[in-house]
C-alpha positions in Angstrom: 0.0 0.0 0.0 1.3 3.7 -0.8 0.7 6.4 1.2 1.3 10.6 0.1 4.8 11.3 0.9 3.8 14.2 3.4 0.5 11.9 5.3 4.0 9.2 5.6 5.9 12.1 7.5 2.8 12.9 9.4 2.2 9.5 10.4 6.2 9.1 11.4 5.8 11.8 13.8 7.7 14.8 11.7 5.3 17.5 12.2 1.9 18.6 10.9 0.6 17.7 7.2 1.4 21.2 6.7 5.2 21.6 8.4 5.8 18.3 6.3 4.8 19.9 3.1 7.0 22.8 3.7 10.2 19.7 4.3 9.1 18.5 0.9 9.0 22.0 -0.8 12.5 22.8 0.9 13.9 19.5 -0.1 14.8 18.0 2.7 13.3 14.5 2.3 14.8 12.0 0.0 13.7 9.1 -1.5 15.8 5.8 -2.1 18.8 8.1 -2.2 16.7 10.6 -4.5 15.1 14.2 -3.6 12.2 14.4 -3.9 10.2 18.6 -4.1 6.8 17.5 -5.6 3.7 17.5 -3.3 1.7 14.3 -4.2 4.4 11.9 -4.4 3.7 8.5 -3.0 5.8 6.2 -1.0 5.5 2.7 0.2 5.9 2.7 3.6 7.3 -1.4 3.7 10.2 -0.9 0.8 11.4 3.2 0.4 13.4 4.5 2.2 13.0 7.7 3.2 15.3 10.2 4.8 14.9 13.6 6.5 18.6 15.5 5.4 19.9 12.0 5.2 18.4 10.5 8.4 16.4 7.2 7.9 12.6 7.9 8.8 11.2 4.9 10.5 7.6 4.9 11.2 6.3 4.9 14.8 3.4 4.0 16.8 1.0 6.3 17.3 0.4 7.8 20.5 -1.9 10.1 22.3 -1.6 12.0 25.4 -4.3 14.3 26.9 -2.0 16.9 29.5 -2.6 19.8 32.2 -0.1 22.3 30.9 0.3 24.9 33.8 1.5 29.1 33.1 5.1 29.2 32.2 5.0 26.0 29.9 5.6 26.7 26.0 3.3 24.8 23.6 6.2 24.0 21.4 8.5 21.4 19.9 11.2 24.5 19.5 13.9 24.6 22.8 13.4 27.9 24.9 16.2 29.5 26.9 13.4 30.5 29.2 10.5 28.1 29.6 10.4 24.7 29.8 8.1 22.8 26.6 4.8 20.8 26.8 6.6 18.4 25.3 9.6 17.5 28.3 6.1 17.2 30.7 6.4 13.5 29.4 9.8 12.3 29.8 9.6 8.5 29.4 7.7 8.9 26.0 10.3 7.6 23.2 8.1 9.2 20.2 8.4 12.1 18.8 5.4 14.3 20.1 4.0 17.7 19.0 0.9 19.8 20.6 -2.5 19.6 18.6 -3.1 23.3 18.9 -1.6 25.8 21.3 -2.1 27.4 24.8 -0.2 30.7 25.3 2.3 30.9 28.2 -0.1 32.2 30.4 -2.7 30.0 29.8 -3.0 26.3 31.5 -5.1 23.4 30.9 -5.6 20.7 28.6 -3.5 20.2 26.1 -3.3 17.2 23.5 0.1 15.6 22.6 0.4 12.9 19.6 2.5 11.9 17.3 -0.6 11.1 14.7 -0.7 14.0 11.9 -4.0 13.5 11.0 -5.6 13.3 14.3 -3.3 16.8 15.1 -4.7 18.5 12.1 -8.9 17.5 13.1 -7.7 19.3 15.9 -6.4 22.7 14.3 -8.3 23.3 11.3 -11.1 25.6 11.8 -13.2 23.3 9.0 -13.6 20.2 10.9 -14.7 22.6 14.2 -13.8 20.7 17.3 -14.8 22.7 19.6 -12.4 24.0 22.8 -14.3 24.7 26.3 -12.6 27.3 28.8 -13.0 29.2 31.9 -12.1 32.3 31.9 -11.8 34.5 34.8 -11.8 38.5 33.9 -11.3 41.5 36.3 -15.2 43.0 35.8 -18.1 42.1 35.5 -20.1 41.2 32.2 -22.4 43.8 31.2 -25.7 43.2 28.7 -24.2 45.5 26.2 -21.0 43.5 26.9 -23.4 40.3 26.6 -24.8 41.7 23.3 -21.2 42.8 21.6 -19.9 39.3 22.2 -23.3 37.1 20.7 -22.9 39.4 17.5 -19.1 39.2 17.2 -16.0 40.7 18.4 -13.6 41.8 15.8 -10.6 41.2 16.1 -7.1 42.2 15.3 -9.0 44.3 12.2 -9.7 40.8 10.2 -11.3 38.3 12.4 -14.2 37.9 13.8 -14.7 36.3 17.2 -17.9 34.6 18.4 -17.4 32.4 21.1 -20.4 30.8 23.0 -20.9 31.7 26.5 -22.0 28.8 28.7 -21.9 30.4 31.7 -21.1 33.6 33.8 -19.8 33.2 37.5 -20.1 36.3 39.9 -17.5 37.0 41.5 -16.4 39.5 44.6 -13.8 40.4 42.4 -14.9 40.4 38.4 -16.4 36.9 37.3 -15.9 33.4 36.2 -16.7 33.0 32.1 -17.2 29.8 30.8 -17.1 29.9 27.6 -16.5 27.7 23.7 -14.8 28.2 21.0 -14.6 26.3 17.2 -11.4 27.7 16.6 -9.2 29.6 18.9 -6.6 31.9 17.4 -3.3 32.7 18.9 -4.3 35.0 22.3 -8.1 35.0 20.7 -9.5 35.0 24.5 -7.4 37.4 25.8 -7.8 39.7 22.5 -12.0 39.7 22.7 -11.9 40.8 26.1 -9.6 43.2 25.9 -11.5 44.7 22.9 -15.0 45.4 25.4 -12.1 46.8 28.3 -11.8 43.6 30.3 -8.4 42.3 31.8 -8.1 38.1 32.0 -6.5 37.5 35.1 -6.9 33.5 34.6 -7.3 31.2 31.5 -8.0 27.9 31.4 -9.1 25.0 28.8 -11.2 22.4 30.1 -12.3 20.8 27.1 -11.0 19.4 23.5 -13.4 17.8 21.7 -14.5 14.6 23.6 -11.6 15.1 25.4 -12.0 16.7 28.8 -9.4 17.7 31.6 -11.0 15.9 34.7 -9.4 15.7 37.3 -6.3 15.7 36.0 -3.4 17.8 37.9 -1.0 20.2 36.9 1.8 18.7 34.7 0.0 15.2 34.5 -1.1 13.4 31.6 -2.7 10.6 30.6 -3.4 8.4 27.6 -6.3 9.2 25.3 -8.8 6.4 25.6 -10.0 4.7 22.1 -13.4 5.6 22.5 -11.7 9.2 22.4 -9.6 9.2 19.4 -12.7 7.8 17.2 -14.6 10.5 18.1 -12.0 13.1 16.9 -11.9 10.9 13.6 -15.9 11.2 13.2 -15.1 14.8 12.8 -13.3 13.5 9.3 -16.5 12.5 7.5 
């Protein structure tokens, strides 16, 4: 059986469909000793070898991690002088793992690891529209105009527009407690939408990916993804 060159180096663990397009492009995957640039090309996973800038490419067994990333964690594969990665929160894991979507440093909560491309991209891609669950805690109080602003749509940085669906509104002494759901979640989106109606998030956290929720899972811990899990994510494909 033949697979797409790129859905091989997704499965292998390389990176995203997309980041292994971009290897392919920059040619910096051979094929039985031959570079290969073309987008499309097939492999068969039993008898080609494949390398990544001469580096065999072995396929590995997929994986799946759901994890409670706490504040000062990166949600990157990239080393950091300054903050530790998602990714060193699970030491004894001999794949090659990447973050299905990203939490900003000062966010916590559930984040999923894998080493599966295709499940990584269900994830990320606003078509298939997995939905993310947070709670959001903000330094004021909701208003009904604020209420109002937010059903029809925040815009945001000039292009997007932002409509997240609030679930519920906590009074607090201080502010309040939003819990909220979003289909996509651009990078700081949250933070951004309040910020636009003149509200300061003092604490961000995701509960919920998917059919995938945090529990009671700790800070730092992580667990594997049960079956019945990962299938649902894969419905999302049809």
């Amino acid at each position: 059986m033949t697979l797409r060159l790129q859905k091989f180096l997704a499965q292998c663990g390389i990176g995203s469909r997309r980041s292994c397009e971009k290897l392919i492009i920059d040619g910096c995957i051979s094929v039985n000793g031959q570079v290969v640039t073309k987008l499309g090309s097939v492999v068969d996973p039993i008898s080609d070898k494949v390398c990544l800038n001469g580096i065999p490419i072995h396929k590995e067994s997929l994986v799946y991690w759901a994890l409670n990333k706490p504040t000062s964690v990166v949600c990157s594969c990239k080393h950091d002088r300054k903050y530790k990665r998602v990714i060193d929160l699970v030491p004894d894991n001999d794949s090659r793992l990447y973050p299905a979507g990203r939490l900003d440093v000062d966010s916590e909560g559930l984040v999923i690891l894998t080493n599966d491309g295709k499940l990584c991209n269900i994830i990320t891609h606003p078509k298939y529209g997995v939905t993310k669950e947070y709670v959001v805690w903000i330094d004021n109080e909701l208003t009904a105009e604020d209420k109002l602003n937010i059903a029809n749509g925040i815009t945001i940085d000039n292009s997007y527009i932002a409509r997240p669906v609030i679930k519920e509104i906590v009074p607090l002494k201080s502010g309040c407690k939003v819990r909220l759901e979003l289909n996509e979640g651009r990078n700081r989106e949250i933070r951004k939408l309040f910020a636009a109606i003149y509200k300061n998030v003092v604490r961000l956290r995701r509960i919920r990916v998917g059919p995938v929720k945090i529990g009671s899972l700790s800070p730092c811990k992580y667990r594997p993804l049960r079956q019945s899990e990962i299938e649902q994510f894969y419905r999302y494909d049809k």
